[in-house]
N, C-alpha and C positions, 0 to 999 in steps of 0.2 A: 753621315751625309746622305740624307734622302734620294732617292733615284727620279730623274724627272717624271720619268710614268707617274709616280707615285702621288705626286703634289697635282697633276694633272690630274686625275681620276678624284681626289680628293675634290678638286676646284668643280669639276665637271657635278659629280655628285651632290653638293654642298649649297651651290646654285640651281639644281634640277634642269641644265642645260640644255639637255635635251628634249624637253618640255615645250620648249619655248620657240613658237615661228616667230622669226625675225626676219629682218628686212631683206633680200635676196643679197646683197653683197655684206653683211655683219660676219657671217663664218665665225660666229662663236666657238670658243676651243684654242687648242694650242696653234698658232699663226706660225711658229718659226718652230723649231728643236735647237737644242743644245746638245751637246757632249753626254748629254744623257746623268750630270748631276747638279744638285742644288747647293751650292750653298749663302746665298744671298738672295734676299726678296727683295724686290722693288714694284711700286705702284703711282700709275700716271692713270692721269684722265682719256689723254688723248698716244695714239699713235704716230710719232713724227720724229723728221731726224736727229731735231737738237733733243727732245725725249731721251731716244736712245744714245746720243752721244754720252747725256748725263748721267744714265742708267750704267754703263757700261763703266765710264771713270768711276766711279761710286762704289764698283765692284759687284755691281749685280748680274746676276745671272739667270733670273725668272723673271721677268716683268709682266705686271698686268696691265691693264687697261681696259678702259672703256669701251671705246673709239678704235677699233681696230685699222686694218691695212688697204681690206681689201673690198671696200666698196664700190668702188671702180673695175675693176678687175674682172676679167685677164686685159693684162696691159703689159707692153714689151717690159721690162727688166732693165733701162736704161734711165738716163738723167737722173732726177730727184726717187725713181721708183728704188731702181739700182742702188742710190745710197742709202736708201732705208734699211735695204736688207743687206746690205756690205756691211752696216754699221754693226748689226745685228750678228753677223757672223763672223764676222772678226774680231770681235768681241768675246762669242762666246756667249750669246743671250740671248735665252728663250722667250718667245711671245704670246702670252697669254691672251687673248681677249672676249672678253662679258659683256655682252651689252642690256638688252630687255631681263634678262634673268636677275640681273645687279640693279635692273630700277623696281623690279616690281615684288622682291624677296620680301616676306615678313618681319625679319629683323636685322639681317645684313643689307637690304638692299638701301637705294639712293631714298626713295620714297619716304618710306620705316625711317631711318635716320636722320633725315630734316624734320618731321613732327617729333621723332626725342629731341630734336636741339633747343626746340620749341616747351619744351616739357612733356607730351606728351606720348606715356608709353603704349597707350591701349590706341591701335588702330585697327580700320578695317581694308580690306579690297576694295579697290576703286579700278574704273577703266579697263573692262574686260576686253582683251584681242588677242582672237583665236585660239580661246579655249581659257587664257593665263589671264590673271588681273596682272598689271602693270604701272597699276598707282595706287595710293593709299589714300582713307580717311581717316579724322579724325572728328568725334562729334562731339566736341566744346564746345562751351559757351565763354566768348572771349571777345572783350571791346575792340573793335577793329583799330584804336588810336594803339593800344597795347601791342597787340600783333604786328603794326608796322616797325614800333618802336623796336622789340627783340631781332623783326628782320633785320631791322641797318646795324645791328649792335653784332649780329652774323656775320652780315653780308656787305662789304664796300660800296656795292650800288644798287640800290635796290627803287626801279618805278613800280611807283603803286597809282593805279588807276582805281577810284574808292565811289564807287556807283552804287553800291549792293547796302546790305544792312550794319549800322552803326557796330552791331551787337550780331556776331554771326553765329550760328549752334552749329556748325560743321563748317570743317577746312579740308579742301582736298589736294591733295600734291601731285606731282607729275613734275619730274625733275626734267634739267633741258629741255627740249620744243613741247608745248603745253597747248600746240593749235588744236590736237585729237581731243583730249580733255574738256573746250570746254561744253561740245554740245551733250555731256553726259554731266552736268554740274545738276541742273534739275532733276533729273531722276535719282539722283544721288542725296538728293533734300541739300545738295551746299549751294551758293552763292559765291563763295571765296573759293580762289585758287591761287597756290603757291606754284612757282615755276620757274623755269630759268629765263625762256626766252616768247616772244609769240609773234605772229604776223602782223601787220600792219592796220589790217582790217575787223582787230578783233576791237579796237578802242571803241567802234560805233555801235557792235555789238552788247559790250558792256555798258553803254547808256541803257540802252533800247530793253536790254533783259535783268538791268539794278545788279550789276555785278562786282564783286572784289577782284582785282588782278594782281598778283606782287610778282612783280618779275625782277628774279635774284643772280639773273647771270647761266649761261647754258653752263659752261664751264665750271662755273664757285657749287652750283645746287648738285654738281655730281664728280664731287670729289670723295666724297663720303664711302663709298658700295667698295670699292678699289681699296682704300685704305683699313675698311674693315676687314676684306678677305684677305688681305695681307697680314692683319694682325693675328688675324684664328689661324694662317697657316703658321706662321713664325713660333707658336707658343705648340703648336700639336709636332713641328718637325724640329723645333729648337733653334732657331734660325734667324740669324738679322733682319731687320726689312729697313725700307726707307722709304718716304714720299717723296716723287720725283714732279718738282713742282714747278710748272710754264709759268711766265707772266702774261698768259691768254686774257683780255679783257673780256669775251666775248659771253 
């Protein structure tokens, strides 16, 4: 039975954590403590109550995620905040959370993992912030009708806004919000982006600049990073894991 330090320092390490500036409220790292042992993984997208309710029934006791607690934060410790972390500790279940370092990893991250879903395993660094790339490329040549087709075959919902070239030689990804993304698409030689979500006013943009958009869901394009660091933990510590999985449309 692993000690929590142990699978924490692993995580921490494994994803170059400390690498990585993130957003002022992300607090990459362990979010909560346990009892100080492992013996069940779990892996969610997001931080939230019904999360942890199902986490904790399930019998886990390390969860990751995404999406951490405390992006808001400091905030009193009452209403829905209070049950997040009551759930959490009556339970019995540590809180993991990765964010920038789980999208922009080489081969664990969110990035990396949706161009192998795609087939391809040879990518590069896309989207450099603050020092760390944070998205991936890929430079295929691949008919844009094909590329949309494998999306929806992935992905439940996938808008594609098809502005850009029939026939793209590069794809870049940026899993969930893809607005940062896409003023780096040209310097990057791509055209097409792969992504979860984007604003509003990117649809005029992509006329204007002949662009590809596939937007596959913030949620569905970054379930991947989570469920791979839960698979390398469970086989190096011996350990069960499980996907703890919302019916988030978003």
């Amino acid at each position: 039975m692993p000690k929590l330090s142990d699978v924490v320092t692993y995580c921490d390490t494994r994803t170059r954590r400390a690498a990585f500036i993130d957003a002022p409220g992300a607090f990459n790292g362990l979010q909560v403590a346990n009892d100080g042992r492992v013996t069940k993984l779990g892996a969610a997208v997001d931080a939230g109550l019904v999360p942890f309710q199902k986490a904790v029934a399930a019998g886990v006791d390390f969860l990751i995620v995404h999406h951490g607690m405390y992006w808001d934060m400091p905030r009193p410790l009452t209403g829905p905040a209070y049950d997040r972390v009551a759930a959490l500790v009556h339970g019995n279940c540590a809180l993991y959370s990765n964010h920038l370092p789980l999208d922009g990893h080489p081969e664990i991250g969110n990035n990396a993992l949706l161009a192998r879903s795609l087939g391809w395993k040879k990518t590069e660094p896309f989207l450099l912030r603050d020092g760390e790339h944070i998205g991936r490329l890929a430079r295929v040549k691949v008919k844009r009708a094909e590329l949309r087709t494998k999306l929806e075959q992935l992905y439940g919902r996938v808008i594609a806004i098809e502005c850009g070239s029939a026939a793209p030689r590069a794809v870049a990804f940026c899993s969930g919000a893809g607005n940062s993304a896409i003023p780096h698409l040209a310097a990057a030689g791509a055209d097409t982006l792969v992504t979860g979500e984007l604003r509003e006013e990117w649809f005029n943009v992509a006329q204007e600049q002949r662009l590809n958009l596939y937007l596959c869901g913030h949620y569905a394009t970054e379930v991947h990073a989570v469920q791979a660091l839960a698979a390398e933990l469970a086989k190096k510590f011996r350990l069960p894991w499980e996907f703890i999985a919302t019916d988030n449309p978003l």
